[in-house]
C-alpha positions as CSV (number, residue, x, y, z in Angstrom):
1,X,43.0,-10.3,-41.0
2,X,42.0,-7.2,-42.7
3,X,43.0,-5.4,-39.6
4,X,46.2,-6.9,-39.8
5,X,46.8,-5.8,-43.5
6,X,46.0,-2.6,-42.8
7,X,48.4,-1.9,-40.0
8,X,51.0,-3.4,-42.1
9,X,50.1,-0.9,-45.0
10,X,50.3,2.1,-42.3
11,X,53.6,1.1,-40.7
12,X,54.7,0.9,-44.4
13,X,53.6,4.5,-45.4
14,X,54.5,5.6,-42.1
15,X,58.3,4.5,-42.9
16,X,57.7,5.8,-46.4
17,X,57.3,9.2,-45.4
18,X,60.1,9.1,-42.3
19,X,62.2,8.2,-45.5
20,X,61.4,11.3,-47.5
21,X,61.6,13.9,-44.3
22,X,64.7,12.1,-43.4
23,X,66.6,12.7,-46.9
24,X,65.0,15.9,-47.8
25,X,66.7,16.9,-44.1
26,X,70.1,16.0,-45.6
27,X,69.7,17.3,-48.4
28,X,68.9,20.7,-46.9
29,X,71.6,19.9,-45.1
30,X,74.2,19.2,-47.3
31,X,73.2,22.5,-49.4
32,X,74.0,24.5,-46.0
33,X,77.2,23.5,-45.9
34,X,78.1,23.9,-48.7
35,X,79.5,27.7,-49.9
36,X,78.4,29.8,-52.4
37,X,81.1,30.6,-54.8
38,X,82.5,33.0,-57.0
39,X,84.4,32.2,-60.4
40,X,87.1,34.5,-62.0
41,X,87.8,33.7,-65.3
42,X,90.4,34.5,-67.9
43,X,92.0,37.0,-65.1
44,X,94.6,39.0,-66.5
45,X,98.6,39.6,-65.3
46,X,101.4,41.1,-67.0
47,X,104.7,39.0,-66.3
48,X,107.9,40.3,-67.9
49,X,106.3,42.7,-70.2
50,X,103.6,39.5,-71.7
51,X,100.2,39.0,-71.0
52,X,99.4,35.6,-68.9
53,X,95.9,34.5,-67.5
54,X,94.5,32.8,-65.0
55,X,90.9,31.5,-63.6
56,X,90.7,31.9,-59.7
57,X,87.1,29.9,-57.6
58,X,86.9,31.4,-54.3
59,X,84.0,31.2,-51.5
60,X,81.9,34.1,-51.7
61,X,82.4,36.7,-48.5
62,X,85.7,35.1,-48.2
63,X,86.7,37.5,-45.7
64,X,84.8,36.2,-43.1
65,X,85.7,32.5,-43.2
66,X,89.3,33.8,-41.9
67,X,92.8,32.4,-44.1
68,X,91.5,30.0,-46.7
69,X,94.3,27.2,-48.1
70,X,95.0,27.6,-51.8
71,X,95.5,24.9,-54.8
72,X,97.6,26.5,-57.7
73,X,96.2,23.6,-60.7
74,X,98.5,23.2,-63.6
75,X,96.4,21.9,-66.9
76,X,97.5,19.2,-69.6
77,X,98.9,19.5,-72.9
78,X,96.0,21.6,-74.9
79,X,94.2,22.5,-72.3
80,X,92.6,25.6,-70.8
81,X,92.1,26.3,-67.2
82,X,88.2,26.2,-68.4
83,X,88.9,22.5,-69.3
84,X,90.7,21.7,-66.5
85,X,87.6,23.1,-64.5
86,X,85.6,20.5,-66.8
87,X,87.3,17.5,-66.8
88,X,88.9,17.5,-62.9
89,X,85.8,19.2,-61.2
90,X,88.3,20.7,-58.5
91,X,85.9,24.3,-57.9
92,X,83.5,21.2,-56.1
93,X,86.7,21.6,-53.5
94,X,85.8,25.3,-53.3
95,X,82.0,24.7,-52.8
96,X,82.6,21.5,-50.1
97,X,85.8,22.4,-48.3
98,X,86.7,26.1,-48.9
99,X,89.2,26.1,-50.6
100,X,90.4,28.8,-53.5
101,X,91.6,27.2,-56.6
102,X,94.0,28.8,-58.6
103,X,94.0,27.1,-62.8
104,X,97.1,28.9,-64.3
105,X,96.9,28.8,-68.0
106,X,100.0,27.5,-70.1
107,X,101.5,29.3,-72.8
108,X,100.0,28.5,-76.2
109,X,98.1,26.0,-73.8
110,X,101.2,24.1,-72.7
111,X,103.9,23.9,-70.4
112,X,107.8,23.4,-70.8
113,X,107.8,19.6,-70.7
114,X,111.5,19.5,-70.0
115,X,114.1,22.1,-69.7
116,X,116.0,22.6,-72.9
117,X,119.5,22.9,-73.0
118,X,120.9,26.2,-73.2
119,X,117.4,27.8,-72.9
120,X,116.7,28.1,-69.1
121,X,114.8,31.5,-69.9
122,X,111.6,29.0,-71.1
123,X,111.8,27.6,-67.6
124,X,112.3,30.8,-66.1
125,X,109.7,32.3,-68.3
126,X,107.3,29.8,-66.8
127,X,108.2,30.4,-62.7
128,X,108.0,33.9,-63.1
129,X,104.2,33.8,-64.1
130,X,104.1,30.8,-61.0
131,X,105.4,33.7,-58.9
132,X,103.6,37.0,-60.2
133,X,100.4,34.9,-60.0
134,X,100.7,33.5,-56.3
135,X,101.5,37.1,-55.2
136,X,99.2,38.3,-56.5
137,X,96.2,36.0,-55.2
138,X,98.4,36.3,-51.9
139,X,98.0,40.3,-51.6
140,X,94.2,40.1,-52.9
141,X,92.9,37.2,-51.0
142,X,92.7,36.1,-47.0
143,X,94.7,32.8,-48.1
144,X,96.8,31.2,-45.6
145,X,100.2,30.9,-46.5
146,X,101.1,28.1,-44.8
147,X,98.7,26.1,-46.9
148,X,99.4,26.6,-50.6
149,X,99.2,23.4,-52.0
150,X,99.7,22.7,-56.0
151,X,98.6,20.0,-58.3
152,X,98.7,18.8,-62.3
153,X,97.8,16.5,-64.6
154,X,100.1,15.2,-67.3
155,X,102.0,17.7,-69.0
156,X,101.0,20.1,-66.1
157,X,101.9,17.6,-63.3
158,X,105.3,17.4,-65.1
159,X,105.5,21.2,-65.0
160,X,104.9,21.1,-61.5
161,X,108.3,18.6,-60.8
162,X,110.2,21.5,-61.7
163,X,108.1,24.0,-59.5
164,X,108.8,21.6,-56.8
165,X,112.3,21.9,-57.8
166,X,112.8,25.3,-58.2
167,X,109.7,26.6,-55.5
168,X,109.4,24.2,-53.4
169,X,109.9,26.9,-50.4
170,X,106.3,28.1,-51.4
171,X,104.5,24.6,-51.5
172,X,103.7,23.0,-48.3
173,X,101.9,19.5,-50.4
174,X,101.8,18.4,-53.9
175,X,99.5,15.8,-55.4
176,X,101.0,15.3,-59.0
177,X,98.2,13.5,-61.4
178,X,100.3,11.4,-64.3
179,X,103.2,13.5,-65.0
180,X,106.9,12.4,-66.0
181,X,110.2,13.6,-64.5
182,X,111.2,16.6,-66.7
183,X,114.6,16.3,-68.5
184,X,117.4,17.0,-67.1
185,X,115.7,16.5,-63.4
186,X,116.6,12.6,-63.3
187,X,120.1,12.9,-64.5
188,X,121.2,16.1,-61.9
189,X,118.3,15.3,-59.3
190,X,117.1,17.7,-57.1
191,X,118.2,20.2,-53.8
192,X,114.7,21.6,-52.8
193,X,114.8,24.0,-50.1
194,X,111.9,22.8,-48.4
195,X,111.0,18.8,-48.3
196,X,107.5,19.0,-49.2
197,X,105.3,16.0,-49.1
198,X,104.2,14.7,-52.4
199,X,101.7,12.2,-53.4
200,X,102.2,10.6,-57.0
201,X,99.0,9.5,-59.1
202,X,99.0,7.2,-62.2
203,X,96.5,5.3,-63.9
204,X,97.9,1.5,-64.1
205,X,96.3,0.9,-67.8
206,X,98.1,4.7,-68.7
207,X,99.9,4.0,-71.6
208,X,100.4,7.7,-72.4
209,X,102.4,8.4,-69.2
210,X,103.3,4.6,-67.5
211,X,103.8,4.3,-64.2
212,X,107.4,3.6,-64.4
213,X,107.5,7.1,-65.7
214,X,105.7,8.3,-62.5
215,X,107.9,6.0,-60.3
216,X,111.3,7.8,-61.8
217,X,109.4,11.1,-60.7
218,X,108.7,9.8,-57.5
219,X,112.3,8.0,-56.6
220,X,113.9,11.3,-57.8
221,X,112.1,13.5,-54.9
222,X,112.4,10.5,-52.4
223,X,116.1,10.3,-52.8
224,X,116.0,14.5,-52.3
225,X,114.0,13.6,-49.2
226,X,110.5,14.6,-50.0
227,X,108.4,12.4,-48.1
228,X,106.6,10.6,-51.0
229,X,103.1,8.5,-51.3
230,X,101.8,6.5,-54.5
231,X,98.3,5.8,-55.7
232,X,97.8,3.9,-58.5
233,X,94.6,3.2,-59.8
234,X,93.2,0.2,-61.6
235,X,91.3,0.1,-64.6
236,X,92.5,3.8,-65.5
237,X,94.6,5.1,-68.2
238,X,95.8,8.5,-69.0
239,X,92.6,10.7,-67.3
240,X,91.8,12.8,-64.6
241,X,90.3,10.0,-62.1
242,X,87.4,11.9,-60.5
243,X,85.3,9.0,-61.2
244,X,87.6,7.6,-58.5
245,X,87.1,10.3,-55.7
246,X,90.6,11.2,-56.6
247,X,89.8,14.9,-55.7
248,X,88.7,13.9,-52.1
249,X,91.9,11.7,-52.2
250,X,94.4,14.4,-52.8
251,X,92.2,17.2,-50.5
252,X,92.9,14.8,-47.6
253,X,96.5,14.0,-48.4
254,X,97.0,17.7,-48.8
255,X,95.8,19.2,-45.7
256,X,97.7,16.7,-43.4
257,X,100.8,19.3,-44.4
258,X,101.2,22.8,-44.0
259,X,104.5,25.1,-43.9
């Protein structure tokens, strides 16, 4: 009997410690695939004579891992592209997948929410800093430009209807996080050059942004023939879901597309 016992307690420490080799493998693992990253913050550009930033997460030695897709992130209302960073945890994308993400930063930490009548230069204003900003990261970086890819929460996911609008030639996927259909898109619709798949997020308790707001954002680019996905999330209101795996959501919606 006491034999008995203790074989029982070695099998048991013998599993014991086949458990710890075995995780501390995967961990080691896990830390050698994942890449080393470099952060650029508050990077400077001057668009039409006026200062803009940007923050920029790309894989360290990126010239060796060959054309790298991009993800241009567009903020909230308030936000900063260090918040963003915060509160969406996108640079993980960078450290797990590769990827070089791109947070442009708002004027006066916002973006045009709609297009005001008479003032088109706002709007302009706004896709000229989109454009001086990609080129840039195009001409300095090995990113592929079939895979740009762009993305936004709230007042930022609106902002980036009307890039889709007005760009979407330069976007080969778009996962939009809670953002309305900009005035006057839903009354003249859109004629996008390119028909760019577009997933639409929305929390289902989002009382900020509702998901029949969303769903007017979505039926607008379905009718101009973007193919079009919805995700809508239970028990979330108007917040990034990364709680979710939201991130992991949109990174595997988005590399199904290229240009």
């Amino acid at each position: 009997m006491k034999y008995a016992t203790s074989a029982r307690a070695n099998r048991y420490w013998m599993f014991l410690i086949l458990a710890v080799v075995v995780s501390l493998a995967w961990l080691a693992y896990r830390q050698s695939t994942r890449l080393p990253v470099t952060v650029y913050r508050d990077q400077r550009i001057v668009v039409d004579g006026q200062e803009r930033t940007y923050r920029l997460v790309i894989p360290k030695r990126a010239s060796d891992l060959g054309p790298l897709p991009l993800l241009i992130a567009l903020h909230g209302a308030g936000d900063t592209t260090e918040q963003m960073a915060e509160y969406t945890s996108l640079d993980r994308l960078t450290v797990d997948h590769g990827v070089c993400v791109l947070y442009l930063q708002g004027l006066h930490d916002s973006w045009p929410p709609f297009i005001p009548e008479g003032r088109p230069g706002v709007i302009d204003r706004e896709l000229a800093f989109f454009d001086a900003a990609c080129d840039e990261i195009l001409s300095q970086c090995p990113i592929d430009r079939q895979q740009v890819y762009l993305t936004g929460m709230s007042q930022g996911a609106a902002f980036a209807h009307i890039i889709l609008a007005r760009r979407s030639e330069r976007i080969a996927a778009a996962a939009v996080h809670s953002g309305w259909l900009p005035d006057p898109l839903g009354e003249t619709g859109v004629d996008t050059a390119n028909k760019c798949p577009i997933l639409f997020i929305v929390g289902a308790d989002d009382h900020q942004v509702s998901p029949q707001s969303v769903a007017k954002a979505r039926d607008c680019f379905t009718q101009a023939g973007h193919p079009t996905e919805w995700l809508e999330l239970d028990g979330v209101g108007h917040r990034w879901a990364k709680d979710q795996a939201v991130n992991e959501t949109i990174w595997r919606f988005l590399t199904q597309h290229a240009l």
